[in-house]
C-alpha positions as CSV (number, residue, x, y, z in Angstrom):
1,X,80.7,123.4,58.4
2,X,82.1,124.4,61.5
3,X,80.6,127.1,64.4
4,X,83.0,129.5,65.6
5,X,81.9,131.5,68.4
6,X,83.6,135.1,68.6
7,X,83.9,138.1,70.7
8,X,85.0,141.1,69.7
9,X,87.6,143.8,71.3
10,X,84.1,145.5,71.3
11,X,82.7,142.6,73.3
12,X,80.5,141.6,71.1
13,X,79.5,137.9,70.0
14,X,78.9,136.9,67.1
15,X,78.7,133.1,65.4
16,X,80.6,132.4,62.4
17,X,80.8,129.2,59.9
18,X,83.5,127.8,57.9
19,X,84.5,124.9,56.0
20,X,86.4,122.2,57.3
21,X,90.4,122.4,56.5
22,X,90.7,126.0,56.4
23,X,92.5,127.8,59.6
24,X,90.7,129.7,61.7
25,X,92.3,132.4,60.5
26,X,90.8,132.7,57.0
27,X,87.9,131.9,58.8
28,X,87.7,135.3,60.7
29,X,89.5,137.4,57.8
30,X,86.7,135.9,55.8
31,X,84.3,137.2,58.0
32,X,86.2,140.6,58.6
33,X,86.5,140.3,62.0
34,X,88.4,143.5,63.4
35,X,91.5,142.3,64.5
36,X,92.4,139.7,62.3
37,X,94.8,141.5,59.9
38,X,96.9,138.7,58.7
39,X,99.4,140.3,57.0
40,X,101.2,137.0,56.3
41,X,98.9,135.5,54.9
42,X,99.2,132.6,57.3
43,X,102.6,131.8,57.4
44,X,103.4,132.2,61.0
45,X,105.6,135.1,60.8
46,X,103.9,138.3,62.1
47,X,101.2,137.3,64.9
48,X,98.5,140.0,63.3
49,X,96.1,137.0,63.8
50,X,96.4,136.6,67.5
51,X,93.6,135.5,69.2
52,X,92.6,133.8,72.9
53,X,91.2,130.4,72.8
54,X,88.3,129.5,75.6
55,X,90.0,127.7,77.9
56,X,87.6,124.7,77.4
57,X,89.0,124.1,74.1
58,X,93.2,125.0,74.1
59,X,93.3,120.9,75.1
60,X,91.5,120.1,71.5
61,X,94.6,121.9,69.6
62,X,97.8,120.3,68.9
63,X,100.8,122.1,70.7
64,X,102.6,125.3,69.8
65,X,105.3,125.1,67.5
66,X,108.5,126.8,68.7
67,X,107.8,130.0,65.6
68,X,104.4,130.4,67.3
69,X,105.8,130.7,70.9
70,X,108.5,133.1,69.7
71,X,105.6,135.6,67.7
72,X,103.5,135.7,71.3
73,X,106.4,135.9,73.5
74,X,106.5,139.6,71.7
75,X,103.0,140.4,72.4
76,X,102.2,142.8,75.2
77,X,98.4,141.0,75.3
78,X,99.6,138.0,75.4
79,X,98.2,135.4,77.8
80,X,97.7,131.9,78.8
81,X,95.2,131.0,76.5
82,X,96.8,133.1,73.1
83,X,97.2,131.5,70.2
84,X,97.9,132.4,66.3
85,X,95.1,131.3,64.7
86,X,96.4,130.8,61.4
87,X,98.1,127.8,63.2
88,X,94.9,126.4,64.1
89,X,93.1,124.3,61.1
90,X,89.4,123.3,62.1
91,X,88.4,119.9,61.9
92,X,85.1,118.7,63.4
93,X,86.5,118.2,66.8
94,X,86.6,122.2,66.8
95,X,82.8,122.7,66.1
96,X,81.0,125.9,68.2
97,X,85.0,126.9,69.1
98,X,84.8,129.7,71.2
99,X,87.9,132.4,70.6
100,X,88.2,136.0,71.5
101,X,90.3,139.0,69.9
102,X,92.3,140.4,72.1
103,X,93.3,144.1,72.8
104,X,94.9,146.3,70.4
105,X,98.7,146.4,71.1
């Protein structure tokens, strides 16, 4: 099991666990974490799963891929640490990974 640390938009923290090999993304939507729509169901295509990584952690994660770059270039919240977290699969290097959900576009 993986710890995932979240805030909310509300700014509050909770701690969340999920399985190994899922993407953080199912992880949250699992959880029902406002602001995790994911209305492609993971598929890199509509950026309703954006989140921002702790700094501390965006050197764990392998690069963004070029679709992933174009979805937050569209973002009006987007920001140096933004990522889609459907493109981010937890291993055990990502345990107690610290991500926040950003503002409501």
């Amino acid at each position: 099991m993986i710890t995932i640390n979240v805030t909310t938009r509300d700014g509050d923290t909770s701690i969340i666990e999920a399985d190994t090999g899922q993407s953080l993304m199912e992880a949250l939507r699992n959880e029902d974490i406002e602001g995790i729509d994911a209305f492609c169901g993971g598929s890199c295509a509509c950026a309703t799963c954006h989140v921002y990584m702790d700094d501390g952690w965006l050197s764990k994660l392998k690069e963004q891929e070029e679709d992933e770059c174009d979805l937050l270039d569209d973002s009006d919240v987007q920001q140096g640490n933004s990522r889609l977290s459907c493109q981010i699969h937890l291993t055990n290097a990502l345990n107690n990974i610290t991500v926040t959900i950003p503002p409501e576009e």
